[in-house]
C-alpha positions as CSV (number, residue, x, y, z in Angstrom):
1,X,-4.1,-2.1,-16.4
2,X,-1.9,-3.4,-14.2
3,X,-3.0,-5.9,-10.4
4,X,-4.3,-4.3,-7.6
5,X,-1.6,-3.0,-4.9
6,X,-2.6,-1.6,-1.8
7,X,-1.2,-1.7,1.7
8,X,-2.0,-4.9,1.7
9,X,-1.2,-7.4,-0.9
10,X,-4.5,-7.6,-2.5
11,X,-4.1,-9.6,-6.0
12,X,-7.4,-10.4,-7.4
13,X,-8.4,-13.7,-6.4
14,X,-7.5,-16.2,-9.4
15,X,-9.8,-19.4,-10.4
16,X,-7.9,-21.5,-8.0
17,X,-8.6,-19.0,-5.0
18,X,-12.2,-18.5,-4.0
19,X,-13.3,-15.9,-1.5
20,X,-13.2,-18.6,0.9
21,X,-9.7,-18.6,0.7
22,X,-9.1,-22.1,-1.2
23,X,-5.4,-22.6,-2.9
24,X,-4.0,-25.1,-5.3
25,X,-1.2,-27.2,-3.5
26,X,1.5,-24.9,-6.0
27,X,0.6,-21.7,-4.3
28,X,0.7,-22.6,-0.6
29,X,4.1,-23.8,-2.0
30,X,4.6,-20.7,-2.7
31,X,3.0,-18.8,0.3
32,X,5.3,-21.1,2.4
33,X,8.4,-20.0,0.6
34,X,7.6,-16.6,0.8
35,X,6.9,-16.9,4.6
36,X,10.4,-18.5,5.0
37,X,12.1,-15.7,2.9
38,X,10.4,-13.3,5.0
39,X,11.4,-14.0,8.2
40,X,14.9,-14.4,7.3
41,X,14.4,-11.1,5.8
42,X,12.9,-10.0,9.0
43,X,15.6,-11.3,11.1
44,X,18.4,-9.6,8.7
45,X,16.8,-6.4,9.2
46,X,17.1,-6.5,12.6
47,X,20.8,-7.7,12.7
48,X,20.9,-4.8,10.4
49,X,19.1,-2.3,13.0
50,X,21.2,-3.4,16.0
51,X,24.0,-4.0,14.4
52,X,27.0,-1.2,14.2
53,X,26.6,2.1,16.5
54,X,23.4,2.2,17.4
55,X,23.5,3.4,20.9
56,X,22.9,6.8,19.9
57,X,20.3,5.7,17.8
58,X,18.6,3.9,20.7
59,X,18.7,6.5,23.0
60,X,17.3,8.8,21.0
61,X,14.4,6.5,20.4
62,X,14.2,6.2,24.3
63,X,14.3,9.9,24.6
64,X,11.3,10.0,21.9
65,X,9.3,13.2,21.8
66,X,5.9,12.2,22.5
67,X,5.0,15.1,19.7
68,X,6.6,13.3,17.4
69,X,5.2,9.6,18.3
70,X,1.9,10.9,18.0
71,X,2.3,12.4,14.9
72,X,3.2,8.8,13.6
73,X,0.3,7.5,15.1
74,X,-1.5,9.5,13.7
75,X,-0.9,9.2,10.4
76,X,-1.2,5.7,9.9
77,X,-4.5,6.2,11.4
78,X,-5.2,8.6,8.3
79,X,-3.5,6.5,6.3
80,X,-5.5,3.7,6.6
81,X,-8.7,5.7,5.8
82,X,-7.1,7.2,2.8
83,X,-6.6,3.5,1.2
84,X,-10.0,2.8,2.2
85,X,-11.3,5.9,0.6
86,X,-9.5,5.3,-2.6
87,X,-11.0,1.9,-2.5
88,X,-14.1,3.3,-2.1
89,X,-13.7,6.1,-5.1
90,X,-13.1,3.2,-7.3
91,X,-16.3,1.5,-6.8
92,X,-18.2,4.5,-7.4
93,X,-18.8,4.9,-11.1
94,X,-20.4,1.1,-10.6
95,X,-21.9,1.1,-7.2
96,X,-21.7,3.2,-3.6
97,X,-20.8,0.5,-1.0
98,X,-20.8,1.7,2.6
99,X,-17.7,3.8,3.8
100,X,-17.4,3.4,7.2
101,X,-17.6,-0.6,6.7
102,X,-15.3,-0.4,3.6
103,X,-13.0,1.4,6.3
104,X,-13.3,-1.2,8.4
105,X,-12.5,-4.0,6.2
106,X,-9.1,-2.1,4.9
107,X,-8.7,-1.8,8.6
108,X,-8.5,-5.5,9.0
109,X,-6.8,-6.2,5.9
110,X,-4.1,-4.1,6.3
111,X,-3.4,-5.6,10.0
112,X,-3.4,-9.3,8.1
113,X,-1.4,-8.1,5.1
114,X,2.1,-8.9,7.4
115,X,0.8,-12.7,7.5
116,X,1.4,-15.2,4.2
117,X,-1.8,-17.0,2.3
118,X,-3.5,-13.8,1.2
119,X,-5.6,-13.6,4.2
120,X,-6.0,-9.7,4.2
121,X,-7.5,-10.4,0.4
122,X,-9.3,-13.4,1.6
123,X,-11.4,-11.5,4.6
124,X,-11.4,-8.7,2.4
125,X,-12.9,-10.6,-0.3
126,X,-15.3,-12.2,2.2
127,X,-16.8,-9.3,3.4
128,X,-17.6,-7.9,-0.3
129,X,-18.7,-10.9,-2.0
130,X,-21.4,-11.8,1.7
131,X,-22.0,-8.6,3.4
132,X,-22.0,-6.1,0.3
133,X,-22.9,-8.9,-2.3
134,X,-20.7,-8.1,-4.7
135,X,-20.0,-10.6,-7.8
136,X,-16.7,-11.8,-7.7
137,X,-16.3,-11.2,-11.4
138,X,-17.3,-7.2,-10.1
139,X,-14.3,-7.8,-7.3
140,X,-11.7,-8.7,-9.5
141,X,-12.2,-5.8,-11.8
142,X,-12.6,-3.4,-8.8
143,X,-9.4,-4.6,-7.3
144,X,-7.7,-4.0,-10.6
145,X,-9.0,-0.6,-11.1
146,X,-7.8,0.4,-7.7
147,X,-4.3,-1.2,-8.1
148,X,-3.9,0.7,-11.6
149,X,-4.5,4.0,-9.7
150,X,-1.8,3.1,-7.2
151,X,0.4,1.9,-9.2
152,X,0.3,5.3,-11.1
153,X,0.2,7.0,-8.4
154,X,3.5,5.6,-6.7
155,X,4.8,5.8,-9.7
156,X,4.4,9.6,-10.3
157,X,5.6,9.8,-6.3
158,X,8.7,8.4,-6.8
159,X,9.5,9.3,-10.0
160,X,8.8,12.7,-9.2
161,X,11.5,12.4,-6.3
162,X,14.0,10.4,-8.2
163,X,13.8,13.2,-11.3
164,X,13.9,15.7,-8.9
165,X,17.2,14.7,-7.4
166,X,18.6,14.4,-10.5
167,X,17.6,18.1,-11.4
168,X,18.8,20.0,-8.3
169,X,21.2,18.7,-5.8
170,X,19.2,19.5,-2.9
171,X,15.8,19.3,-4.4
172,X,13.4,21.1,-2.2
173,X,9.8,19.7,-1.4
174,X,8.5,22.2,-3.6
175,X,10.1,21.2,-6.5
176,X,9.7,17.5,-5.9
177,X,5.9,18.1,-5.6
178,X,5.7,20.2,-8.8
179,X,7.6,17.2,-10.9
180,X,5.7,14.8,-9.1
181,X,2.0,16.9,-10.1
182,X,3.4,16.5,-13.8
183,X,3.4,12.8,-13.5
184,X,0.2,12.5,-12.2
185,X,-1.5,14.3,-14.8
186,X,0.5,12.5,-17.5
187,X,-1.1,9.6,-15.5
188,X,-4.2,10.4,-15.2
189,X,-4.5,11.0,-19.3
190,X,-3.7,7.7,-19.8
191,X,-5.7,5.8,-17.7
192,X,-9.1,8.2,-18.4
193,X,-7.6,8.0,-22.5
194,X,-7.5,4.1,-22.5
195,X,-11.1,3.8,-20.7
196,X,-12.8,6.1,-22.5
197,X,-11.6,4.9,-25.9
198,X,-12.5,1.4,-24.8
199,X,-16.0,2.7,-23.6
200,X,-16.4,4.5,-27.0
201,X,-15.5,2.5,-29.2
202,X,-17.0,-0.6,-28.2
203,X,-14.0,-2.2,-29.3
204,X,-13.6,-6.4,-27.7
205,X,-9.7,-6.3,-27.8
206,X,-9.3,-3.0,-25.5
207,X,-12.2,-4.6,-23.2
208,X,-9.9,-7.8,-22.7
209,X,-7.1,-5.3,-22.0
210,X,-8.9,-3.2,-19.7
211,X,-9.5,-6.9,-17.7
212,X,-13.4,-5.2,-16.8
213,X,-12.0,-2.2,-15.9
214,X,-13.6,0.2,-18.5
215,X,-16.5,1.6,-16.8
216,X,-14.3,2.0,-13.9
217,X,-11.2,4.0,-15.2
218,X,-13.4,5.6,-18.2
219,X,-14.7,8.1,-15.3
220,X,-12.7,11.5,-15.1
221,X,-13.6,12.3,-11.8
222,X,-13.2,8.9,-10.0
223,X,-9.2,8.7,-11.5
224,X,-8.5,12.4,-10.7
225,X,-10.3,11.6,-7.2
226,X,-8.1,8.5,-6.6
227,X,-4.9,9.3,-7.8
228,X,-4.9,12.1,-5.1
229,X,-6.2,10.5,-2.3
230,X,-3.9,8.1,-3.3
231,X,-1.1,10.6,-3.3
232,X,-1.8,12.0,-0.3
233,X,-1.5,8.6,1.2
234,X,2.0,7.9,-0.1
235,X,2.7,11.6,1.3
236,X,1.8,10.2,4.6
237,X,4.6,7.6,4.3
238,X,6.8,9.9,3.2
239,X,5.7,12.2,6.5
240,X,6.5,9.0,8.1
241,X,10.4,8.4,7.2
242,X,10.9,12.0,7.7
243,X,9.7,11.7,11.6
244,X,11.0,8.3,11.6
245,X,14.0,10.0,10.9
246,X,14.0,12.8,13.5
247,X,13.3,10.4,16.3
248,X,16.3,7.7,15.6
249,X,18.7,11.0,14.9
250,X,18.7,10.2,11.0
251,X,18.8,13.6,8.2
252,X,16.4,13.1,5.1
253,X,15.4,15.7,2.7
254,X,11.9,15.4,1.3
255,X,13.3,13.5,-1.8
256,X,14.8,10.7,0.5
257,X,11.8,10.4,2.8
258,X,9.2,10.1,-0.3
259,X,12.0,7.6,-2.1
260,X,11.7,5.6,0.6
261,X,8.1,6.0,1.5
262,X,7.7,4.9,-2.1
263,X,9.6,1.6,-1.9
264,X,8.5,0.8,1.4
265,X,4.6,1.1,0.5
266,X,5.5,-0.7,-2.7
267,X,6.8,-3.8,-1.4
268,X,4.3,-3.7,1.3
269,X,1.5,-4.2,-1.7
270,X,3.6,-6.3,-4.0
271,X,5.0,-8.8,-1.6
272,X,4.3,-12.2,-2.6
273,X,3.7,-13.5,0.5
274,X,2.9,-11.5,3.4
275,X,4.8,-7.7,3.6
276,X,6.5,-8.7,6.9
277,X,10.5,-8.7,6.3
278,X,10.1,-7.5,2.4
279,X,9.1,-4.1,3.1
280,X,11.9,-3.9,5.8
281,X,14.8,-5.2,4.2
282,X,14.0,-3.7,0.6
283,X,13.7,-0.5,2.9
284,X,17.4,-0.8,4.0
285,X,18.4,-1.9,0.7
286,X,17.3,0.7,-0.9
287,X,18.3,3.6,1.6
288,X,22.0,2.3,0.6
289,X,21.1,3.2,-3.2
290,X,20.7,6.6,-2.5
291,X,23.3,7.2,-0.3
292,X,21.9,6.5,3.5
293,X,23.6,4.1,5.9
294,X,21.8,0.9,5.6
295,X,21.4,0.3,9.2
296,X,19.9,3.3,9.3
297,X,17.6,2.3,6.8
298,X,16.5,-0.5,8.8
299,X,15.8,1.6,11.5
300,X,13.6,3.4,9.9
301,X,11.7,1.2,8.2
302,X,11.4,-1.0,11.3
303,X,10.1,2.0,13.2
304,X,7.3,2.7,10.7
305,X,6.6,-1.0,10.9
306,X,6.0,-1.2,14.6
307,X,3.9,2.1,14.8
308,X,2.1,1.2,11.6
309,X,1.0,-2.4,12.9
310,X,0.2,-1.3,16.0
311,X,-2.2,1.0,15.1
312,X,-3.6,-1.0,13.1
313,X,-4.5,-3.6,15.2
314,X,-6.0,-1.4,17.0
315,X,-8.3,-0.4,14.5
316,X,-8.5,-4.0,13.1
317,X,-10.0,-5.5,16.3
318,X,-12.3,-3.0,16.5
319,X,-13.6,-3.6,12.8
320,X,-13.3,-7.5,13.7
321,X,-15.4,-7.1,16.1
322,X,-18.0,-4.6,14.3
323,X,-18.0,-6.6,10.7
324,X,-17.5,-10.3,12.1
325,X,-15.9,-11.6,9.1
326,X,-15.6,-14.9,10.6
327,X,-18.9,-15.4,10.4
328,X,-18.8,-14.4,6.6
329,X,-16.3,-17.2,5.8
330,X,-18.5,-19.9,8.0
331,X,-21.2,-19.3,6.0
332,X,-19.3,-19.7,2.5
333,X,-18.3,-22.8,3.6
């Protein structure tokens, strides 16, 4: 199975990070360097935004229906519960851990995942390993487990709207939803087929390559459970290009906006420092793949940035102050 992706970068913790949040001198190296690249990510992203015409594109935004503005809002509110949901689902063949605080901590985690140094893992490790007590041996394989079913899950997404634009020439939502369900269940086959054979047959070598995962993915319901929550969560991304794109003035077709959902919520998770500039200049990068106007493509993404971290700061203070997970990593240390 393959690392944990979420909205936030959540990588199981190796040796050399502890819950507390501990790192060998190598990777703050690295967290530094990915820090650096990401700002002058950020920055080219908005040279990219404001650069050409964008008057139009600026008044539009000024002229803004409020409809439409709350409809982002709204879902990165639900998305935000989705991931936390399919975090939860993933736990469940081992243990139920409290939903509404599980919420909370994605809340929070999410919010942090724009900063470098793994801090949305490291509170979000915090609060598992101290408030739920859950081994950190059990975290690493839960955090796998839920990054396999994402990782299928945007895969099937955007494979379904890359396969679908190369079938029809305007591919309509439906028919990017029906290749799209394929993939799914072709995913979902695998993942149950590997855990159940490595439940089965007892067998050491697929245990090693299931990295603790077995009684995890070997559970029908949990993966069918996941992989549509997840889905529905990378729909609300897509959602969010396509509005994105009828504030700033900007035409997508539902294979566009879920192409670009896709890619933005992937480099969000697989950022290797924090998501900040990554997600928004891959964005724009790869809006000029398939055939949008990169500055456009900055736009976009930058507006789904702004609403998205907004409202979750909202919700992450809120969960701050409900979970305290500052306390949490005082008492580990």
């Amino acid at each position: 199975m393959l690392g944990p992706m979420s909205s936030d970068p959540v990588t199981p913790p190796p040796a050399a990070i502890s819950a507390s949040g501990n790192m060998s001198r190598t990777q703050r190296i690295v967290q530094l360097l990915g820090l650096i690249i990401g700002i002058a990510l950020m920055i080219w992203a908005l040279s990219l935004a404001s650069g050409g015409d964008n008057r139009q594109a600026l008044e539009n935004l000024r002229n803004a229906s409020p409809r439409l503005v709350a409809a982002l809002i709204i879902l990165s509110l639900l998305s935000i519960a989705l991931d936390a949901i399919t975090f939860w689902i993933a736990m469940l063949p081992r243990r139920r851990l409290p939903l509404g605080e599980v919420m909370g901590t994605n809340a929070i985690a999410v919010f942090l995942s724009i900063l470098p140094f793994k801090l949305g893992m490291i509170i979000r490790s915090a609060i598992h390993v101290r408030r739920h007590k859950v081994e950190l041996k059990s975290l690493v394989s839960w955090f796998i487990a839920f990054g396999g079913v994402t990782m299928a899950a945007i895969a099937a997404c955007a494979g379904g709207a890359i396969l679908a634009s190369r079938f029809w020439q305007q591919p309509s939502l439906f028919s990017t939803v029906a290749v799209a369900t394929g993939l799914l269940l072709a995913a979902w086959c695998v993942i149950v087929g590997v855990g159940q054979i490595s439940r089965r047959s007892g067998n050491t070598f697929l245990r090693v390559l299931t990295l603790g995962t077995t009684d995890l993915i070997s559970s029908p319901g949990a993966v069918a459970a996941g992989l549509m929550i997840r889905t529905l969560d990378i729909a609300t991304f897509a959602a969010r290009f396509a509005i994105a794109g009828a504030i700033l003035g900007v035409s997508l077709t539902a294979a566009e906006s879920a192409q670009l959902g896709s890619v933005y919520l992937l480099l969000n998770a697989g950022a290797p420092a924090g998501a900040l500039g990554f997600a928004e200049a891959g964005t724009a990068g790869a809006a000029k793949m398939i055939g949008i106007n990169i500055e456009d493509g900055a736009r976009l993404a930058l507006l789904t940035t702004a609403v998205r971290l907004a409202t979750a700061g909202c919700c992450a203070a809120c969960a701050w102050m409900w979970l305290r997970p500052d306390r949490l990593l005082r008492k580990q240390s």
